[in-house]
KEKE-3310 file (N, C-alpha, C; in steps of 0.2 Angstrom, whole numbers, plus 5000, padded with zeros to 4 digits):
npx = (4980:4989:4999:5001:4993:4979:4964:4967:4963:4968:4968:4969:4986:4997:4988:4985:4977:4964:4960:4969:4982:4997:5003:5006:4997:4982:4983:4984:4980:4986:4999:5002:5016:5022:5013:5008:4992:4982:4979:4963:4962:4957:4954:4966:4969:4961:4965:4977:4976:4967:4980:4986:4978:4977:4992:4990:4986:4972:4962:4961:4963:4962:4968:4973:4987:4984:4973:4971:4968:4967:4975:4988:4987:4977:4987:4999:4990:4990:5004:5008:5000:5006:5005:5009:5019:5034:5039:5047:5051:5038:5036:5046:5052:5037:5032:5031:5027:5011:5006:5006:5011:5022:5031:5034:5035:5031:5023:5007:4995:4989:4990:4983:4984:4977:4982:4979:4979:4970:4967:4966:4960:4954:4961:4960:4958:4968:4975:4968:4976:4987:5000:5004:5011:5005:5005:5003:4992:4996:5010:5017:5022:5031:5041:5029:5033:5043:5036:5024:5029:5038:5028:5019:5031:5034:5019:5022:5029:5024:5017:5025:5033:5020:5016:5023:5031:5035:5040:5036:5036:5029:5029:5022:5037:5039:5038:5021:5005:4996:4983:4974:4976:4971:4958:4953:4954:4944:4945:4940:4935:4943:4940:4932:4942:4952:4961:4960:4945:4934:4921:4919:4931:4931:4943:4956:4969:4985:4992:4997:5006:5008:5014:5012:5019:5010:4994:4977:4962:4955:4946:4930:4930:4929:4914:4913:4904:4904:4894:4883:4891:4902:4912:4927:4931:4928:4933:4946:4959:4969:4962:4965:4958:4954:4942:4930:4938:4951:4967:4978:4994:5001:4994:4994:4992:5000:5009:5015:5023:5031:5036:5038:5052:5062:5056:5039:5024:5019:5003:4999:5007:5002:4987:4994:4991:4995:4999:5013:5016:5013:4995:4977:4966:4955:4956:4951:4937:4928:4912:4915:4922:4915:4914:4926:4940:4949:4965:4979:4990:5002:5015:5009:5002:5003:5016:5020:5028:5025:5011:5006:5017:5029:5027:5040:5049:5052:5057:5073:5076:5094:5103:5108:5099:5086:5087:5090:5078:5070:5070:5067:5055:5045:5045:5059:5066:5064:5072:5081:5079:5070:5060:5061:5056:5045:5041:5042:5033:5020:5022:5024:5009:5004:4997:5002:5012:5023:5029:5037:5051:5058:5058:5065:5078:5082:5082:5095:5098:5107:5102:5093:5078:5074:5079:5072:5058:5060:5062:5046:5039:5043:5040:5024:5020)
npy = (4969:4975:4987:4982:4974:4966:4969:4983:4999:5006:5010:5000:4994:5007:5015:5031:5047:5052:5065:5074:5065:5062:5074:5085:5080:5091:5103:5096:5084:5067:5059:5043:5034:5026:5021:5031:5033:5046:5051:5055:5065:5055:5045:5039:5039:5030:5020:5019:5013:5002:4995:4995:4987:4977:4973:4968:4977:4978:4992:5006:5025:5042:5055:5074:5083:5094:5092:5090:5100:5102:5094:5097:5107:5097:5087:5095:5098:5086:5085:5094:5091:5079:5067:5058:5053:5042:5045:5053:5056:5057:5074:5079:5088:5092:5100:5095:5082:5088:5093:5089:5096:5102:5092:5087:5099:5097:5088:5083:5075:5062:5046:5033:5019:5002:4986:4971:4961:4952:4941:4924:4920:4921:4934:4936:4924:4918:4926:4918:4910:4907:4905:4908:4919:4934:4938:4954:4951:4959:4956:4943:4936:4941:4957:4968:4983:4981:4970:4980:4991:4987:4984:4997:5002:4995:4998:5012:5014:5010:5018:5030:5024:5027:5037:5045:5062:5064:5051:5046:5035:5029:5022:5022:5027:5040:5056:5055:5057:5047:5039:5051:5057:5046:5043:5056:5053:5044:5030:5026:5029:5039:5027:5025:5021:5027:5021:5018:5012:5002:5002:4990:4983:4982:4984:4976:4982:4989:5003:5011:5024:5034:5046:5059:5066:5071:5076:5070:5066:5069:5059:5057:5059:5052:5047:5048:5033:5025:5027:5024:5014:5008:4996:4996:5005:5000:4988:4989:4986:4995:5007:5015:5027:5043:5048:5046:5045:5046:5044:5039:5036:5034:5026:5014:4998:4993:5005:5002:4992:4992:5003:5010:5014:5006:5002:4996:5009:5003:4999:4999:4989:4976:4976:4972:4959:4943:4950:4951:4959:4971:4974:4969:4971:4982:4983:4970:4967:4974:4978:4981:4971:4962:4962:4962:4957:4943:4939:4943:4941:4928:4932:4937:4928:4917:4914:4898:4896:4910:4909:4906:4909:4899:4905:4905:4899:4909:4917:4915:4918:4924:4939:4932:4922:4929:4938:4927:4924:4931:4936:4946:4949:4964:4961:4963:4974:4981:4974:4963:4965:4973:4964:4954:4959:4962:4948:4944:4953:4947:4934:4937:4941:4929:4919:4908:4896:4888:4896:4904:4900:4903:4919:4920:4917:4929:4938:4946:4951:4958:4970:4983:4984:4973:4967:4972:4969:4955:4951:4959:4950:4938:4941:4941:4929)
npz = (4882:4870:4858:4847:4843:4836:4839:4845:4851:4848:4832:4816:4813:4803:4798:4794:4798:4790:4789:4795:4785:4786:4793:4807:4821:4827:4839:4855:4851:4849:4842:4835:4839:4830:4824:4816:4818:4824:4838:4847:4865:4875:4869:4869:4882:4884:4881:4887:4900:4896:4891:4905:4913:4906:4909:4923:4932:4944:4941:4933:4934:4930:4934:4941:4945:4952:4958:4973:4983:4996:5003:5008:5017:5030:5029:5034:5048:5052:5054:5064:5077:5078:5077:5065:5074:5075:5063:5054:5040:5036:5038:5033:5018:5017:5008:4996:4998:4998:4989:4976:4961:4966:4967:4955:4943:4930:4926:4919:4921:4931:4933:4940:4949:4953:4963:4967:4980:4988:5002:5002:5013:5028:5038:5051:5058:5061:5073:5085:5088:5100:5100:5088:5077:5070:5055:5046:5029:5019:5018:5017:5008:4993:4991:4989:4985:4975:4966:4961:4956:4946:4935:4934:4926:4915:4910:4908:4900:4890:4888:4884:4872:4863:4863:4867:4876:4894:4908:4927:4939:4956:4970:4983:4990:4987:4992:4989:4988:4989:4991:4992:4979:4973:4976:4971:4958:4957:4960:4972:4988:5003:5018:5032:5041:5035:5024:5007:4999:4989:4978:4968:4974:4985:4999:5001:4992:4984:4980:4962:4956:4943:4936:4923:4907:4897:4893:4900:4902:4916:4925:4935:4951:4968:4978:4994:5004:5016:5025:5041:5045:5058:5058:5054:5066:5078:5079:5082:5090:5098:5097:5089:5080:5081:5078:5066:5049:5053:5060:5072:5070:5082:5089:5083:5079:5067:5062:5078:5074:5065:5061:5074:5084:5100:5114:5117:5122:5139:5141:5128:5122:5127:5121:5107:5107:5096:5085:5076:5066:5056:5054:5051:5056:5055:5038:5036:5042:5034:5026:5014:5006:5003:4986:4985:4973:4967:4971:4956:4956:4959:4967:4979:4985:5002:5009:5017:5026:5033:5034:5045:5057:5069:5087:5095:5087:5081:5088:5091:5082:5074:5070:5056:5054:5053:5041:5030:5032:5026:5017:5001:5006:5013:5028:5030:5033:5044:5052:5061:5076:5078:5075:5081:5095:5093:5091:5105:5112:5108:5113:5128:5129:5125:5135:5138:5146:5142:5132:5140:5143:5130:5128:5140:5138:5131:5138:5140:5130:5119:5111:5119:5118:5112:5125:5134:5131:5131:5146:5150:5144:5150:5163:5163:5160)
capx = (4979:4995:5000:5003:4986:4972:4957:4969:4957:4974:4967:4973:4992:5001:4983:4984:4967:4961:4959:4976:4987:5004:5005:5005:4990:4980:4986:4978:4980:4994:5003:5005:5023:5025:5008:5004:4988:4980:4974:4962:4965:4951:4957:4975:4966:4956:4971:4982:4968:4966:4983:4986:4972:4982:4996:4987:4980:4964:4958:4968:4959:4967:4968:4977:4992:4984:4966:4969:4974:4967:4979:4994:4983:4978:4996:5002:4987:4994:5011:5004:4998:5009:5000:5014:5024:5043:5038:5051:5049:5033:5035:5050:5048:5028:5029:5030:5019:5005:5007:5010:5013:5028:5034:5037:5030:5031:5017:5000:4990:4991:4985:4982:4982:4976:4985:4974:4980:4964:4969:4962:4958:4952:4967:4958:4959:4977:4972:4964:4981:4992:5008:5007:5011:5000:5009:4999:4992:5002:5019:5017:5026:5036:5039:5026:5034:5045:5033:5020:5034:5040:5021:5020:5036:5030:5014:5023:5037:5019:5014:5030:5032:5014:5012:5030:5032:5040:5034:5040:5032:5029:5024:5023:5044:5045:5031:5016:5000:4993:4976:4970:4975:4966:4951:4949:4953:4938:4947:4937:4938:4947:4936:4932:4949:4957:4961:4955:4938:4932:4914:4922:4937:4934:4949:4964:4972:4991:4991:5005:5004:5011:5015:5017:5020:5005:4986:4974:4956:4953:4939:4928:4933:4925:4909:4913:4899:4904:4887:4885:4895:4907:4916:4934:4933:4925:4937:4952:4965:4971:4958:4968:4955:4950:4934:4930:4944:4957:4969:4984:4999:5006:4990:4991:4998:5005:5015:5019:5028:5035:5041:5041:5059:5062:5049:5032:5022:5015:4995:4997:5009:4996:4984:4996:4990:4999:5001:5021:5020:5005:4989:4976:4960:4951:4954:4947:4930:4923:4909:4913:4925:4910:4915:4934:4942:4955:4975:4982:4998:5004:5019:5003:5001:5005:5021:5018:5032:5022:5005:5007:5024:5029:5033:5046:5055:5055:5062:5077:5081:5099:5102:5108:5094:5081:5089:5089:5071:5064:5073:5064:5050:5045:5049:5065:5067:5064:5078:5078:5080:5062:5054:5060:5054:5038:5039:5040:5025:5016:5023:5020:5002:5000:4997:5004:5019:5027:5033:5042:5058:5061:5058:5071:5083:5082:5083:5100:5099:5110:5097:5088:5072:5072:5077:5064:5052:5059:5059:5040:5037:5044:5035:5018:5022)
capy = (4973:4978:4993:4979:4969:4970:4972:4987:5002:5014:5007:4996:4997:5009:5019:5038:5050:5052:5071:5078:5062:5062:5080:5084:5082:5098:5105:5090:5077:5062:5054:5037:5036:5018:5018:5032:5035:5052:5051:5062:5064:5052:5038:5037:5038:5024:5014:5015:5011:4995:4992:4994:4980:4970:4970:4965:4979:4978:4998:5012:5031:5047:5062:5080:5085:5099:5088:5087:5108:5102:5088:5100:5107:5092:5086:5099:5098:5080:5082:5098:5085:5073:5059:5054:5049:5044:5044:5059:5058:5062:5078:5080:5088:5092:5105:5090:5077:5089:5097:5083:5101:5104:5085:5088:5104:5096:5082:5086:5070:5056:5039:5029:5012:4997:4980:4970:4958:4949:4935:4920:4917:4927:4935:4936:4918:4916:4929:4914:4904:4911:4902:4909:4926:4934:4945:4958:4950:4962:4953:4936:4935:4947:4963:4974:4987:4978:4969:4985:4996:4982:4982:5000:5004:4992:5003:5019:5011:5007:5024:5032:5023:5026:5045:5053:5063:5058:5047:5046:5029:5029:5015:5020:5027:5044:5060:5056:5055:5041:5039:5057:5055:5039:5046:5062:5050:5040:5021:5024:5034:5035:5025:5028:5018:5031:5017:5016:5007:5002:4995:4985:4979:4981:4988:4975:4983:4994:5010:5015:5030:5036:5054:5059:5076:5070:5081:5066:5069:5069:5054:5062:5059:5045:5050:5042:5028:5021:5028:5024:5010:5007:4990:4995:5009:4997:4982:4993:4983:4998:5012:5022:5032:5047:5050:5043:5046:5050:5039:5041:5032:5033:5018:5010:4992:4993:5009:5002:4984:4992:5010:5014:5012:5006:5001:5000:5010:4996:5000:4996:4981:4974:4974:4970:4951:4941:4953:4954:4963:4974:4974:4969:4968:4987:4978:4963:4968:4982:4974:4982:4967:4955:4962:4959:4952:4939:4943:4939:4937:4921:4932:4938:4921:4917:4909:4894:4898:4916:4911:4905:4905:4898:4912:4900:4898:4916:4923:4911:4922:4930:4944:4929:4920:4934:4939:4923:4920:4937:4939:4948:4951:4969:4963:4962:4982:4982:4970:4957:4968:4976:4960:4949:4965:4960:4942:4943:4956:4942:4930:4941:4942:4922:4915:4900:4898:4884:4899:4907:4899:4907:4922:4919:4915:4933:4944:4948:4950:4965:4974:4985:4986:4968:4964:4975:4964:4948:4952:4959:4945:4933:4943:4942:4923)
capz = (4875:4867:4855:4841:4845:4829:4841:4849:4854:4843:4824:4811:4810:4800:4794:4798:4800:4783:4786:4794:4783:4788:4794:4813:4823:4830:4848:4861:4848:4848:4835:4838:4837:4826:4818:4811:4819:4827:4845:4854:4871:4877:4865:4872:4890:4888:4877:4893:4905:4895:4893:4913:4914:4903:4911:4927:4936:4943:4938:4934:4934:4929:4939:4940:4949:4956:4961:4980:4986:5002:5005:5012:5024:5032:5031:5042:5053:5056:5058:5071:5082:5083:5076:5062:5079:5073:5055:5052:5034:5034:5040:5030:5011:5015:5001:4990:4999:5001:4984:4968:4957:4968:4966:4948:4939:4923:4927:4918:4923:4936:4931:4947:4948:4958:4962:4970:4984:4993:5005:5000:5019:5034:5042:5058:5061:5066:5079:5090:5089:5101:5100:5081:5074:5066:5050:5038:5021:5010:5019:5018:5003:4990:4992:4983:4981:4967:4959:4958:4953:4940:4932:4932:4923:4910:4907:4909:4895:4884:4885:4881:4865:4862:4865:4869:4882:4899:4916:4934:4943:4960:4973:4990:4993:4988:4996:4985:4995:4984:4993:4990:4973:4969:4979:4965:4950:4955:4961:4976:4992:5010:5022:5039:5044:5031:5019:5002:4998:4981:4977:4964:4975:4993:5002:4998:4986:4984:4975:4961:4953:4937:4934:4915:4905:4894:4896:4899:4903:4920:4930:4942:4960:4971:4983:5000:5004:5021:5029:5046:5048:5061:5059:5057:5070:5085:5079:5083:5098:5102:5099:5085:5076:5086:5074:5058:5044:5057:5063:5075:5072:5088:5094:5076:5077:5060:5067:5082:5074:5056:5062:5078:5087:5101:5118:5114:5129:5141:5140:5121:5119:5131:5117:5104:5103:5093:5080:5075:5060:5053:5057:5046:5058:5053:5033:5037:5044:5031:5024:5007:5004:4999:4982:4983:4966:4971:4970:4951:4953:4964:4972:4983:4989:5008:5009:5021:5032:5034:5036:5055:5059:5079:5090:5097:5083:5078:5096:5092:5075:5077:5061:5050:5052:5048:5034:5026:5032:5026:5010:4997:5009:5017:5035:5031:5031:5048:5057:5067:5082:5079:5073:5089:5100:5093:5094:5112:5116:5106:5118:5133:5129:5124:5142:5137:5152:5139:5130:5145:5141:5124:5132:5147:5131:5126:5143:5140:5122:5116:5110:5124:5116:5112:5132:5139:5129:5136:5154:5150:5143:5157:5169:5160:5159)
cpx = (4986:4996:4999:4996:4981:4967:4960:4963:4961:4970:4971:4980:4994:4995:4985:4976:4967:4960:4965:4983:4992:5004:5003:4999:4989:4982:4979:4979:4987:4995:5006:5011:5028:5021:5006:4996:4987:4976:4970:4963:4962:4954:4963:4974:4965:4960:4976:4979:4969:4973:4987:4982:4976:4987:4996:4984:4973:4958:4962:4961:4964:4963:4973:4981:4989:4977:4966:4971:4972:4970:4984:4992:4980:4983:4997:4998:4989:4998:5010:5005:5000:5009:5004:5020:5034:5043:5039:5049:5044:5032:5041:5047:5039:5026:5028:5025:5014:5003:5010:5015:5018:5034:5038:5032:5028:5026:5009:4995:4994:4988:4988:4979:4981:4980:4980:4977:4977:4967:4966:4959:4959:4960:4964:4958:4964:4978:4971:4970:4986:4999:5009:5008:5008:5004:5003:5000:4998:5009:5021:5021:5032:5033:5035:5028:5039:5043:5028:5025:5036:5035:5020:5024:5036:5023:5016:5028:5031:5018:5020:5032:5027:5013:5018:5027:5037:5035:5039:5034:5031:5024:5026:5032:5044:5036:5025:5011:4997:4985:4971:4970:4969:4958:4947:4951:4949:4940:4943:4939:4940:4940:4937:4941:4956:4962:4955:4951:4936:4926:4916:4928:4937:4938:4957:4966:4977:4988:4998:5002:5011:5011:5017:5015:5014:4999:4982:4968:4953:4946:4936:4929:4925:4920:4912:4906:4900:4896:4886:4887:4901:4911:4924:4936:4931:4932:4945:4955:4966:4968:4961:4966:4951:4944:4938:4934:4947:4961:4976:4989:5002:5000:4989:4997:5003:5010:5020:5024:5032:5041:5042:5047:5059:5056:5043:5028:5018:5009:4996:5001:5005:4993:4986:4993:4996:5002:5009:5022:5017:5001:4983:4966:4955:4949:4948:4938:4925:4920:4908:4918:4920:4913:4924:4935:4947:4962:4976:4988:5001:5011:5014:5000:5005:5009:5019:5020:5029:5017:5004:5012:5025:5032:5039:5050:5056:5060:5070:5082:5087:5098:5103:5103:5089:5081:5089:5082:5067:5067:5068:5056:5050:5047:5055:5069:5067:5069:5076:5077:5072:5057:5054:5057:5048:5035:5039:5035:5023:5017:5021:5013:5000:4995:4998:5012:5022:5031:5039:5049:5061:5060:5065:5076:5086:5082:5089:5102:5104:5107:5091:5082:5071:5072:5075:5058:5051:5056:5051:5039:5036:5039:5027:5015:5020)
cpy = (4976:4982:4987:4974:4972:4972:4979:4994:5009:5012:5003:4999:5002:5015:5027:5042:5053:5059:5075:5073:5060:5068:5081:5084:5090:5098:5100:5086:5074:5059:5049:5036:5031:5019:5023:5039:5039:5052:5056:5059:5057:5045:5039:5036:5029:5016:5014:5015:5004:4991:4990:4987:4974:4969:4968:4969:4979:4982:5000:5017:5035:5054:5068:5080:5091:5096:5088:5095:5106:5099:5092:5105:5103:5087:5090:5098:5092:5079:5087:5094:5081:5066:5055:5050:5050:5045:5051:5060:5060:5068:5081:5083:5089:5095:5103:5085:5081:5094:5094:5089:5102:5099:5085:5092:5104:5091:5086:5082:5066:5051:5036:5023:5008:4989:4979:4963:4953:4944:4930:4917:4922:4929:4935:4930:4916:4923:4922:4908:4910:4909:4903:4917:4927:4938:4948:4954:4953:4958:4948:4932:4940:4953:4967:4979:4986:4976:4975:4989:4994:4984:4992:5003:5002:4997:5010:5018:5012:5016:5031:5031:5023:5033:5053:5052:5058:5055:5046:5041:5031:5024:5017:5023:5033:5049:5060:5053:5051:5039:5045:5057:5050:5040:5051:5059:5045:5032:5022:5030:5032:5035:5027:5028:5021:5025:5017:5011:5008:4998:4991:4981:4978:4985:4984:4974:4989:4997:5010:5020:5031:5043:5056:5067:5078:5075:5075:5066:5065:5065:5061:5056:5056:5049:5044:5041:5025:5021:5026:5017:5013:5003:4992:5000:5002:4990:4985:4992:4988:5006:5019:5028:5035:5050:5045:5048:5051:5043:5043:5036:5029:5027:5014:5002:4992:4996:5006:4995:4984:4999:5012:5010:5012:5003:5003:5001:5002:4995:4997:4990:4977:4971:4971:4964:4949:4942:4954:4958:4963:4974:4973:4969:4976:4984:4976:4963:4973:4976:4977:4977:4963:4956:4963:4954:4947:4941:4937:4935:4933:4924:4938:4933:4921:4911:4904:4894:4905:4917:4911:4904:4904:4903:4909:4898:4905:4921:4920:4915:4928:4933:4938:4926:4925:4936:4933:4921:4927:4938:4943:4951:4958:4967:4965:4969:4984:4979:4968:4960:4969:4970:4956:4952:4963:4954:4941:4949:4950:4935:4931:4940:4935:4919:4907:4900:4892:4890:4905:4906:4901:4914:4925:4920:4922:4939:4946:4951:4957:4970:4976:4986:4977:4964:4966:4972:4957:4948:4955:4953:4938:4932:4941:4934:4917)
cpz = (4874:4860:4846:4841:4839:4833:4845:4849:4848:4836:4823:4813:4804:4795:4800:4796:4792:4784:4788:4791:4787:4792:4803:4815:4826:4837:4849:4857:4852:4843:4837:4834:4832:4821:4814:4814:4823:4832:4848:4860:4872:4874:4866:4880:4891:4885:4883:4899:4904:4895:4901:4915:4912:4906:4921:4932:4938:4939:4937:4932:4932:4933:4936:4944:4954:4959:4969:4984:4994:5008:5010:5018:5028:5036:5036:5048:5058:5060:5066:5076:5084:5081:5071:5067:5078:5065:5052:5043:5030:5035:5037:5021:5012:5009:4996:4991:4999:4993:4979:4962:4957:4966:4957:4945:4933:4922:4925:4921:4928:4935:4938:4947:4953:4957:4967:4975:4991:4996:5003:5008:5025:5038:5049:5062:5064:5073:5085:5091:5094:5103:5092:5082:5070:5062:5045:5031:5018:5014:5020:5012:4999:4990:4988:4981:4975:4965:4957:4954:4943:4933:4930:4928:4916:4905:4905:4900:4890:4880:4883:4873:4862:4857:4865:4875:4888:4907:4924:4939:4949:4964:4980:4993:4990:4991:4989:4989:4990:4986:4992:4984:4972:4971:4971:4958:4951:4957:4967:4982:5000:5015:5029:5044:5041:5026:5012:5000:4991:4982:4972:4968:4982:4996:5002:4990:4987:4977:4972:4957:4945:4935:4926:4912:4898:4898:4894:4902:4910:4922:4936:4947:4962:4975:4990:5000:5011:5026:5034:5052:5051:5062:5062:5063:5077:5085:5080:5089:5101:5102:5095:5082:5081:5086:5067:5055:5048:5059:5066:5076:5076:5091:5087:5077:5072:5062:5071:5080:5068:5059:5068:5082:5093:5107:5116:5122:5132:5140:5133:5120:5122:5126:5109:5100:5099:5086:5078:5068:5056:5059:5050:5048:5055:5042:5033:5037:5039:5026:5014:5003:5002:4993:4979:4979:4970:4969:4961:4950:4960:4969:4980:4988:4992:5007:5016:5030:5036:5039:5045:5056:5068:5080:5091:5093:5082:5082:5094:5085:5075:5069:5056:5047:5050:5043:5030:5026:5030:5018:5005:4999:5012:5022:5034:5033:5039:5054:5061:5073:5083:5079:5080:5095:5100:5094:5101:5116:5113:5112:5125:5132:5126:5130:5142:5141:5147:5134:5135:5144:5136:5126:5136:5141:5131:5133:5142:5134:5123:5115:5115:5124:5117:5120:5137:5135:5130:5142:5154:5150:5149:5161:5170:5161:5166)
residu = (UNK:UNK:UNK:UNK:UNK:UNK:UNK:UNK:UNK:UNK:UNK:UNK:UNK:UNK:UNK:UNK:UNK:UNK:UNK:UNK:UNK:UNK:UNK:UNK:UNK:UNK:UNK:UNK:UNK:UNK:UNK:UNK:UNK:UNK:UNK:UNK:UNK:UNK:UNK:UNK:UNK:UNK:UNK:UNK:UNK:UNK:UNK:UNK:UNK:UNK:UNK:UNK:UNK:UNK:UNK:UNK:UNK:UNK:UNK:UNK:UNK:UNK:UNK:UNK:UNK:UNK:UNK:UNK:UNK:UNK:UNK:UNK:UNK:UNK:UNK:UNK:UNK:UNK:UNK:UNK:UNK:UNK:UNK:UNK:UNK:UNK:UNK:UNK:UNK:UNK:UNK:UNK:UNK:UNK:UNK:UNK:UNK:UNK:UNK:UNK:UNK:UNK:UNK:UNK:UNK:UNK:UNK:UNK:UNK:UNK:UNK:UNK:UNK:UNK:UNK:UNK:UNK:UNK:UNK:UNK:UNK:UNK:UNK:UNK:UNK:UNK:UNK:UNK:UNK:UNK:UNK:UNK:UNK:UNK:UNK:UNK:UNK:UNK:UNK:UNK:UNK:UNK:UNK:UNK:UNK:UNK:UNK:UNK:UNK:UNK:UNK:UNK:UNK:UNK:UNK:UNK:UNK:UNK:UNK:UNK:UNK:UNK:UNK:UNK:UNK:UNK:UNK:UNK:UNK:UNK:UNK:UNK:UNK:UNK:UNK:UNK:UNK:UNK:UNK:UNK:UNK:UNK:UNK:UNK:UNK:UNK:UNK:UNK:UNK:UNK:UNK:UNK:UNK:UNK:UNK:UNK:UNK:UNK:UNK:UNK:UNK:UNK:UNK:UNK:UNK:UNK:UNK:UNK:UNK:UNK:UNK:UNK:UNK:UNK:UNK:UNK:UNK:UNK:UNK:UNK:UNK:UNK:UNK:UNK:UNK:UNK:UNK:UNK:UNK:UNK:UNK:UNK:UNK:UNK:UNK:UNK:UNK:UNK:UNK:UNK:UNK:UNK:UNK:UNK:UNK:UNK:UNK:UNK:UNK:UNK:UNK:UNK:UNK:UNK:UNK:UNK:UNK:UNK:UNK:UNK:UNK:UNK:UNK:UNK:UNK:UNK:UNK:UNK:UNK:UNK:UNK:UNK:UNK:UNK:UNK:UNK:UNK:UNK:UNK:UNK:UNK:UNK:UNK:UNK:UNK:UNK:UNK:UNK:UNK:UNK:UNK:UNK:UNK:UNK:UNK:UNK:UNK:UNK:UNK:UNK:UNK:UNK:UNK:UNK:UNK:UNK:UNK:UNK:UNK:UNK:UNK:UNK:UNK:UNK:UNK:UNK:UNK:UNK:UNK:UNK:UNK:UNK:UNK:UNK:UNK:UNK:UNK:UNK:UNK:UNK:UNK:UNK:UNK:UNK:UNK:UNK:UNK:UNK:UNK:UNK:UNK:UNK:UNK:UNK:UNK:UNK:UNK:UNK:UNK:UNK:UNK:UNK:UNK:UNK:UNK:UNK:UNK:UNK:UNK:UNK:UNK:UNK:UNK:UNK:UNK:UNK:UNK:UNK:UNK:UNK:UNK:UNK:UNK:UNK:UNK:UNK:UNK:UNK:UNK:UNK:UNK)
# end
């Protein structure tokens, strides 16, 4: 749907409200800023709803800046504990991440939006190959946070020229809890594996948020539904969630193969499996995926080199190499040193002794983290 479009939801072009004319709208109205015509809230809500859709979002909802007060208590009891691990930044700024008002005080609404990223094929399958690496769906191709940012900026751009006012986008890179958000505008709620779940979408889907200086009429907030399932808790390699909707960092695969620096303890690279980068098995298994849409946009699609790449080739990646092979992708943020650290606990943990030679290769590596993962490796071999 676009602002110029005859079936738009705004009216005909260039007709103003036959009962305030030309003349300002009343406090809460909008004056659409080309045509003319006088929005109530609710009808500029549901005009960038539809535009959001249109430029490919799966849903978008609207929320309050101030809809979560119990997020920044939470937060702390987090970081308290320990359970963010090395994950400095999140402990960094909370007065912002735990508190959207704080983030910008000029924010009246939050529109919350879904991209939708389904696999077209079970990621647990490449589990069972163990001379492959397994990578997380969302990184098997381009980076999301540039195309959702992209796509939001678009919408945020629509509704500027729509409505006025001003917008501040966000995808995941600056302290916006995006999941409590999206919980109290209604996209769905955080499941037991503390990921958002949609009975319209399942669970693969990135969050971006839109913050604007507009007053836009408030969705009611998701009811959890998970009930007394426990797929993604019992499916957990390394036993991260200490209760439902809690998770601990510090035993989260994802964690330990994106953020954490340095040796992974021995007990856990153990179970690592052949996971190098993510984790996707708590996902994978929530049976509210039946009704997962499929991904629209093709930079979602598993690059080929991604889907099961050879351990054996990947241990052999000096920085140039991984930078030409991660270009554009999330891994690449993490550098060869962390990624090769990973391809050789995956090796370690294969039991295939044909891979022991790439291994040996890399006991000497420069990197101490990468050559306390060879010589485990060898060992294990």
């Amino acid at each position: 749907m676009r602002a110029s479009g005859a079936s738009s939801p705004l009216g005909p072009p260039g007709v103003s409200h036959p009962r305030w004319g030309v003349a300002p709208p009343p406090v809460g109205y909008f004056q659409h800023k080309d045509r003319g015509v006088v929005l109530t809230p609710e009808a500029l809500k549901q005009a960038v709803l539809a535009q959001a859709v249109a430029e490919g979002f799966a849903a978008a909802r609207v929320t309050r800046p101030d809809a979560i007060p119990q997020a920044a208590e939470r937060l702390a009891a987090y970081v308290q504990d320990g359970r963010h691990g090395q994950m400095a930044w999140m402990a960094d700024r909370m007065e912002w991440r735990g508190d959207p008002t704080a983030l910008w005080g000029q924010a009246r609404s939050v529109i919350m939006l879904a991209e939708v990223y389904t696999p077209a094929q079970d990621p647990l399958e490449i589990l069972g190959h163990a001379d492959k690496g397994a990578i997380s769906v969302y990184a098997q191709n381009r980076d999301y946070h540039d195309v959702v940012k992209k796509r939001l900026k678009r919408v945020g751009r629509w509704l500027i020229e729509t409505a006025g006012g001003e917008i501040k986008v966000f995808v995941d890179t600056a302290p916006v809890m995006e999941k409590p958000l999206a919980q109290a505008a209604g996209l769905g709620w955080q499941g037991k594996h503390s990921n958002l779940l949609s009975r319209e979408l399942g669970n693969w889907f990135f969050l971006g948020a839109i913050f604007t200086t507009l007053e836009l009429p408030a969705d009611a907030p998701a009811t959890e539904s998970c009930g007394s399932c426990r797929a993604c808790l019992d499916v957990c390699p390394t036993d991260a969630f200490p209760a439902p909707f809690q998770v601990d960092a510090r035993r989260c695969i994802s964690y330990l193969t994106i953020e954490h620096k340095g040796p992974v303890a021995l007990d856990l690279r153990a179970r690592m499996g052949n996971r190098i980068y993510g984790c996707d098995d708590c996902l994978a298994v929530c049976p509210w995926n039946k009704f997962a849409k499929a991904a629209q946009d093709v930079k979602y699609a598993a690059r080929p080199d991604l889907l099961a790449p050879d351990l054996a080739e990947l241990a052999q990646l000096d920085d140039a190499g991984f930078r030409a092979r991660f270009s554009g992708s999330p891994i690449k943020r993490i550098g060869r040193d962390r990624f090769v650290r990973n391809v050789l606990y995956a090796i370690g943990n294969s039991g295939l002794p044909g891979l022991r030679g790439a291994a040996q290769a890399l006991v000497e590596d420069g990197d101490p983290a990468v050559a306390d993962a060879a010589r485990w490796a060898v060992s294990r071999l």
